[in-house]
C-alpha positions as CSV (number, residue, x, y, z in Angstrom):
1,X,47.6,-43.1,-30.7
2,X,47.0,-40.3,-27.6
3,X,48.9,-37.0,-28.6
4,X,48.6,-35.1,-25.6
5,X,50.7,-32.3,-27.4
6,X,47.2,-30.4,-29.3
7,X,45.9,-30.7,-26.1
8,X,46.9,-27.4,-24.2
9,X,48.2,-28.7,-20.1
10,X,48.3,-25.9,-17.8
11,X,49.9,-26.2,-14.5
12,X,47.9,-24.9,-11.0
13,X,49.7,-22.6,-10.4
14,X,49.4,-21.0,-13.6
15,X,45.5,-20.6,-12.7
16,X,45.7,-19.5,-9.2
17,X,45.5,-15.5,-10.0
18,X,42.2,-16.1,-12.5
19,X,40.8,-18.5,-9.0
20,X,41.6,-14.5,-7.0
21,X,39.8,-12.7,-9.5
22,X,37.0,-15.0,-9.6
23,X,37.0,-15.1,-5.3
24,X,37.2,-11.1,-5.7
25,X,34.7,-11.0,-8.3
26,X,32.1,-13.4,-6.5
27,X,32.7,-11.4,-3.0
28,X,32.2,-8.0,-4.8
29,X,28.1,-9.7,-6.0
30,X,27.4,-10.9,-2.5
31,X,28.7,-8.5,-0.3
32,X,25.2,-6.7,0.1
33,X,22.5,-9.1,-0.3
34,X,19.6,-8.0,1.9
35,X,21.1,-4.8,2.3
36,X,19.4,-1.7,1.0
37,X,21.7,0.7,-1.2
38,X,21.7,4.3,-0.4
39,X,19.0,4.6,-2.9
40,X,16.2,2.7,-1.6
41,X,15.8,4.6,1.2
42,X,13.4,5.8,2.3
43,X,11.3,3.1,1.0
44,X,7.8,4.3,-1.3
45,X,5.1,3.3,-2.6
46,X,3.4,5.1,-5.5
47,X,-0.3,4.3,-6.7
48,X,-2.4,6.0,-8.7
49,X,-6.1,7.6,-7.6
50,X,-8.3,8.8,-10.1
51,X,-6.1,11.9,-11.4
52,X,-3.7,11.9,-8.4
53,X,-0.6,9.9,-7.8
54,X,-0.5,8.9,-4.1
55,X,3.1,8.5,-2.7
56,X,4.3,7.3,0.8
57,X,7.5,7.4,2.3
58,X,9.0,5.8,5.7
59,X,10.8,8.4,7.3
60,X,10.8,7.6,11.1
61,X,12.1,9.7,13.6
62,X,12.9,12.5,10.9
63,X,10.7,16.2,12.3
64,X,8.5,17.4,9.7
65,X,10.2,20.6,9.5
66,X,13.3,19.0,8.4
67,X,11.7,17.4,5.2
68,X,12.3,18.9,1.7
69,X,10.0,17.9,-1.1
70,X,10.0,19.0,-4.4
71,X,8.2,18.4,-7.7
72,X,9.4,19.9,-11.0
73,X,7.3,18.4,-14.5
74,X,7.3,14.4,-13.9
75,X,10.1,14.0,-11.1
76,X,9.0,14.3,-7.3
77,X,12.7,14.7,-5.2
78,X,12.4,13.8,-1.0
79,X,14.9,14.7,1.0
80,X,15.8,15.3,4.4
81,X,18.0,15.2,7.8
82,X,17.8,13.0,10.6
83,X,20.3,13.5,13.7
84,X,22.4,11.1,15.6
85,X,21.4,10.0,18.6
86,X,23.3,11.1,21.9
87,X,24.4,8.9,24.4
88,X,25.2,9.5,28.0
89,X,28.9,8.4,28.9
90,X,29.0,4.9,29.4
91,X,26.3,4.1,26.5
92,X,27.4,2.9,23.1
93,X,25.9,1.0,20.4
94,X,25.7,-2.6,20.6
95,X,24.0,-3.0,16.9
96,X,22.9,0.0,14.5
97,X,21.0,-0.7,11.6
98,X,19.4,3.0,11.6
99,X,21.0,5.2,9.4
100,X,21.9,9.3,10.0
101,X,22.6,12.2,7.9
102,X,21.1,13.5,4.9
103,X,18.8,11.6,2.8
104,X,17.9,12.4,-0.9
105,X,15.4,10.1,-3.2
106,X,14.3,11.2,-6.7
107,X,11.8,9.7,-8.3
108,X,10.2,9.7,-11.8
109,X,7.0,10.0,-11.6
110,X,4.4,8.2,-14.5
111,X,3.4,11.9,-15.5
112,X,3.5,15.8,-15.2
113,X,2.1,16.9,-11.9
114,X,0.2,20.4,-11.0
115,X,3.1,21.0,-8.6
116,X,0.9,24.5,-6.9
117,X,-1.6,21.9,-5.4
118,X,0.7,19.2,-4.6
119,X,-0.2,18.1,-0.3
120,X,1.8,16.5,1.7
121,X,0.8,14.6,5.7
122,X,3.4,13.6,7.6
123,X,1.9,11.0,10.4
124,X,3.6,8.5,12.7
125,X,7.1,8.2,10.8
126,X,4.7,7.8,7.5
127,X,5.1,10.9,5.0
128,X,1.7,11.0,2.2
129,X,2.4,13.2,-1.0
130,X,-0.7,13.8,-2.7
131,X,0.2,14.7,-6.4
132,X,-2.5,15.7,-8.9
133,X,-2.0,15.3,-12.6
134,X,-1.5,18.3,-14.6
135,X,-5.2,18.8,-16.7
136,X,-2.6,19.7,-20.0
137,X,-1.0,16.0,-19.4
138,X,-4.1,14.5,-19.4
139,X,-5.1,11.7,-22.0
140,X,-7.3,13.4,-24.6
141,X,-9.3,11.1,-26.8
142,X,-8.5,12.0,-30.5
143,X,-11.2,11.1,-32.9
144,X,-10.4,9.8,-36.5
145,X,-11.5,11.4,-39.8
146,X,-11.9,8.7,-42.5
């Protein structure tokens, strides 16, 4: 009546290295929630202004004079160096959740900017790019001949 024989029986310990993969697999996807990758940082936000794209960037601590940004066509690149911080002997970190080094973010921007009149502010950790939108990329109304 039951044939168990079409039925294909696999022992546990036959599935114990696909159970490691999985473990390995599942670790792998979890190990950075709520941790920003390299590449959110620093965090933006982008709006748009009339014919300027605003853009702001949290960069605290970093000097002004150690900021680099560039714009070439439609990509606007931030980048920068911020510097350990020295301890006395004795002193050590008891939790660090600020990062050091060199930072880099490159962003593509919704459009071509005029990269000669590009401004930037850099207030209170908070850097402002003011980018205005090159007159040639402009939309142009185009009229239709019937």
């Amino acid at each position: 009546m039951f044939n168990p024989s079409f039925l294909r029986v696999r022992r546990f310990a036959d599935t114990v290295p696909e159970i490691i993969n999985l473990q390995r697999e599942m670790n792998r996807l979890f190990s950075n929630v709520g941790q920003r990758s390299s590449q959110d940082f620093p965090a933006i936000n982008i709006w748009e202004k009339g014919e300027f794209l605003l853009v702001s960037a949290e960069l605290p601590g970093m000097e002004p004079d150690k900021i680099d940004i560039s714009v070439s066509g439609d990509i606007l690149t931030i980048a920068g160096k911020t510097s350990a911080e020295t301890f006395t002997k004795g002193e050590t970190y008891l939790r660090q959740e600020r990062g050091n080094g060199i930072i880099k973010r490159t962003i593509q921007l919704p459009f071509q900017v005029n990269s000669k009149e590009v401004e930037a502010k850099y207030e209170r950790g908070i850097l402002t790019i003011t980018l205005p939108r090159l007159k040639e990329d402009s939309p142009k109304k185009i009229t239709i001949s019937a």
